[in-house]
N, C-alpha and C positions, 0 to 999 in steps of 0.2 A: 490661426487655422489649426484646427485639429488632428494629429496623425494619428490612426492605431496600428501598434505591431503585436500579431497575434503569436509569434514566437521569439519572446523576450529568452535570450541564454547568459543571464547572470548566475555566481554561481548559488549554493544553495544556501547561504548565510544571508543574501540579503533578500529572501524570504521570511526571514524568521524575527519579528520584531517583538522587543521588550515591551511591554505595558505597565499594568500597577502591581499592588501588593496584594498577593491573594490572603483572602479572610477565611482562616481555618478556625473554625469554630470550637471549642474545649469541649470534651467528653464530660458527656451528663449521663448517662448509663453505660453499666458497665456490658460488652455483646455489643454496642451497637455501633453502628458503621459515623465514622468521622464523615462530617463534611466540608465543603470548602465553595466559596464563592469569590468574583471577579469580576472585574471591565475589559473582558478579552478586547477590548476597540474602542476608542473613548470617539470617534466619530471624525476625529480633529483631523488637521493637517499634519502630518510626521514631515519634520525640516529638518533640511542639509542632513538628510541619511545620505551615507556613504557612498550608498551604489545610482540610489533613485533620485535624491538633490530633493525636492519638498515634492512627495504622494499623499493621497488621501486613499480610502479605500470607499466604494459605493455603499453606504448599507442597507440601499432598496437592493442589489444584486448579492449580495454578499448572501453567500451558503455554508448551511452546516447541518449536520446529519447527527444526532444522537442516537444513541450513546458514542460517546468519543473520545478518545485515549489521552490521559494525563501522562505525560513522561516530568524524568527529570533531564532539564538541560539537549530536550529534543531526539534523546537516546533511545528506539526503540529496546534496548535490552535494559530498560530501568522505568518499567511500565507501575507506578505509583497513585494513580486515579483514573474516575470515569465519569466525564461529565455528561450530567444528565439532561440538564435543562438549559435553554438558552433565550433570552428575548434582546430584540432590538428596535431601538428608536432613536431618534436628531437629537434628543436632550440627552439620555440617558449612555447610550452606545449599544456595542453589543455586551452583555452580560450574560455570564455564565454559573453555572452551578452546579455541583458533584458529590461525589464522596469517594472517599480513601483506599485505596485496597488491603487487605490484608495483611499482603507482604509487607518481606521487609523494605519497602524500598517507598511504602504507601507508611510503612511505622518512622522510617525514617525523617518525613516529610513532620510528621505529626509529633514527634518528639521532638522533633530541633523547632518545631512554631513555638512547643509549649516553654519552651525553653528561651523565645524572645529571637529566634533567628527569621530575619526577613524575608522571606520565599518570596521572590518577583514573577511575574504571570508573562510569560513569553508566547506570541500565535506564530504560528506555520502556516503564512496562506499562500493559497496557488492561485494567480485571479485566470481568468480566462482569456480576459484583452487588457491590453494598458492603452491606455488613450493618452496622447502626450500633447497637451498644451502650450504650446510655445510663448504667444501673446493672446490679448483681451480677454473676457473675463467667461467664468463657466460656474456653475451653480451645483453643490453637490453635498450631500446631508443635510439642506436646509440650508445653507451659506453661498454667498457670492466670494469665487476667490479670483484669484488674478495668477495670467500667466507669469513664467512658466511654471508648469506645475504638471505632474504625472499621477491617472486614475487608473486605481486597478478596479474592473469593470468585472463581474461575475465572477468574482473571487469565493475560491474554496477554502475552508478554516479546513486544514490536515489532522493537523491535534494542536493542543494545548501543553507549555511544559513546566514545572518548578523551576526556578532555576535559581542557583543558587550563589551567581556573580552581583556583588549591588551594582549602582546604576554608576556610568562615568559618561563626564559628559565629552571628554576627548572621544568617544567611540561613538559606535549607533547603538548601544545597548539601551538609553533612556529616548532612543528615538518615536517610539510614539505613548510616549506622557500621558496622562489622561489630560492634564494642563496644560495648555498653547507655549511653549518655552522657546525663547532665542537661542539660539546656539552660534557659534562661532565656525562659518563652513571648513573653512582653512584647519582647525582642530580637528571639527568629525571627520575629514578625508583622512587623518591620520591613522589608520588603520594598523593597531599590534601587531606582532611578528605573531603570536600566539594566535589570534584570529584567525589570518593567514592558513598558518599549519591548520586550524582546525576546520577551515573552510573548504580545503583541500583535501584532506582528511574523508572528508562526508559529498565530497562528488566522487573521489574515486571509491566509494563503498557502493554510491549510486550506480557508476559506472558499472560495478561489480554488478551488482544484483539484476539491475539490464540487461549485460551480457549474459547471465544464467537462467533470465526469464528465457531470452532467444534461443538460447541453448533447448531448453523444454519444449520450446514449443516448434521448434524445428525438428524435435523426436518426437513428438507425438503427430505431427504431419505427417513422417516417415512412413512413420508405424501404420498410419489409418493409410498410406499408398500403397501398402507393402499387403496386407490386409484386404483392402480392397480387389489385387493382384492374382492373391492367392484364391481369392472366390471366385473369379475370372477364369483361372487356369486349371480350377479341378472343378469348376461349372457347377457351384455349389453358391447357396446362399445363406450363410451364418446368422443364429439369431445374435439378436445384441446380447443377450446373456455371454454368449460366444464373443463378440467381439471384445467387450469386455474383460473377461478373461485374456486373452490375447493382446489386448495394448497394455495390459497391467503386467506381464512378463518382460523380464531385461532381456537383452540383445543375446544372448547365447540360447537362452531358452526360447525362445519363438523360432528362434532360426532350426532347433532342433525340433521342438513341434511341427514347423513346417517341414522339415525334412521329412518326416513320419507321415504324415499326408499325403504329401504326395505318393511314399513309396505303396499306402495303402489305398490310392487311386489308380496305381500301375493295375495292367490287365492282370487275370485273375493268376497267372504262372510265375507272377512277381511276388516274392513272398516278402513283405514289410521286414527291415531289417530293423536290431536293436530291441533291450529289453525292455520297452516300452510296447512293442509290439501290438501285445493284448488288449491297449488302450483302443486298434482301431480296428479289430478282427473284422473279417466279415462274420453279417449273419448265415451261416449254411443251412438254407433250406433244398430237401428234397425234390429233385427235379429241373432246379430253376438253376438256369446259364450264368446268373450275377446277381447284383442287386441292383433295385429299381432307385431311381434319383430321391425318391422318399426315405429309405430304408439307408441310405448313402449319408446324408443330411444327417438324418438320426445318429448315427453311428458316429460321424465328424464331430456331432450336437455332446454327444458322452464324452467321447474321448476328449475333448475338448475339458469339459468338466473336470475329468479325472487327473487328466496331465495337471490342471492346474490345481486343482487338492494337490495334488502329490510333489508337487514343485513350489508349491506354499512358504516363502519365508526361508527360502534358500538362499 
């Protein structure tokens, strides 16, 4: 019988599996951009991996989006290609194709090929659902396989990376072969110490960059309630040029904008304190008791502008 768990928390290593040898092709004009091709997914069964014991990936579900970032060794700060092109099929696999970046890190790639160094093709996929087959038999790339056996189901390709460790067969680094290979379970579970640290390593950066997404977007919440607040309470309506301006100011500086607002919303014997003043004067016309809610808008609408030129990059 079939289980699916739609939220698998393995950590981020045993996402990331080794394939073949990428084929970088030797410069035949000089200006022009190296390229590189691959079996980002030979279609096969990847056995006694580490984390998963024997998965296959779908590759009727299986997703990818080009253009799509080559790293080395999965780093986004060592961004070395951009694959361009991708097709998939039951014989063939998924295969991919790109070219080099300029940097150094896309020359680095391309000097140590020409040089005989073996760049192995590692993918980064995130499937959607894993469906876990325990017992009898389930059909997938064209093959009849037999439990147990674990499918990653609408799996996304992240990127693609050089990588530049050869294959061992004590680890999951040659776990999906493009060739069906026996492996020894009892070995692959032996997981490095090295591994380990680097596996660790790259959840708590995960970690990291989650809590900072949360962080963001818990101040820009703020900011739009805070915002919304203030057009409430001086019974005004900002255009978005306006609000714009105002959520793009740090926490000291709105909170003084808004101080200024309001003092120049006070009735008219309240004179706007601070030398910003001028930013929200009224208009003095002849005769007339205040300003009308048009004229009000208008004047929030500048000063609003102004403060934010003039607070530009502080």
């Amino acid at each position: 019988m079939a289980e699916t768990n739609e939220k698998p928390d393995p950590p981020i290593s045993a996402y990331q599996f080794k394939t073949n040898l990428f084929d970088i092709q030797k410069s035949t004009e000089e200006g022009k951009k190296r390229t590189f091709t691959g079996v980002a997914y030979s279609g096969e069964v990847i056995q006694s991996h580490y984390y998963w014991g024997d998965v296959i990936f779908d590759l009727d579900t299986i997703q990818m989006k080009t253009p799509l970032g080559a790293l080395i060794d999965h780093d986004p700060g060592r961004r070395a290609g951009v694959v361009r092109n991708f097709t998939k099929d039951n014989q063939g696999g998924l295969k991919v194709s790109g070219d080099l970046l300029s940097n150094k890190n896309g020359q680095e790639v391309a000097q140590d090929s020409d040089e005989g160094y073996p760049w192995e093709m590692s993918v980064y996929i995130v499937p959607g659902s894993i469906e876990e087959v325990e017992r009898g038999e389930v059909v997938v790339n064209g093959k009849t396989l037999k439990g147990p056996i674990r499918i990653f189901r609408n799996g996304v390709i992240r990127e693609v990376s050089f990588c530049a460790l050869g294959a061992d067969d004590n680890t999951s680094a040659v776990a999906a072969s493009h060739t069906s290979k026996q492996f020894n379970k009892q070995e692959d579970t032996d997981v490095t110490e090295l591994e380990k640290l680097k596996a660790d390593n790259q959840q708590l950066t995960t970690e990291r960059d989650n809590a900072l997404t949360e962080l963001k977007q818990f101040k820009e919440t703020k900011r739009t309630e805070d915002i919304a607040a203030l057009e409430t309470e001086l019974k005004v309506q900002f255009s978005v040029e306006d609000k714009t301006a105002y959520t793009e100011m740090d926490d000291t500086t709105f909170a003084f904008a808004a101080k200024q607002m309001r003092q120049f919303s006070a009735p008219k014997n309240d004179k706007p304190a601070g030398n910003l003043s001028h930013l929200f004067k009224h208009q003095a016309n002849g005769g007339q008791q205040g300003v009308t809610q048009e004229n009000q808008e208008h004047q929030f609408s500048t000063g609003a502008k102004a403060f934010a030129a003039q607070n530009k990059g502080k």
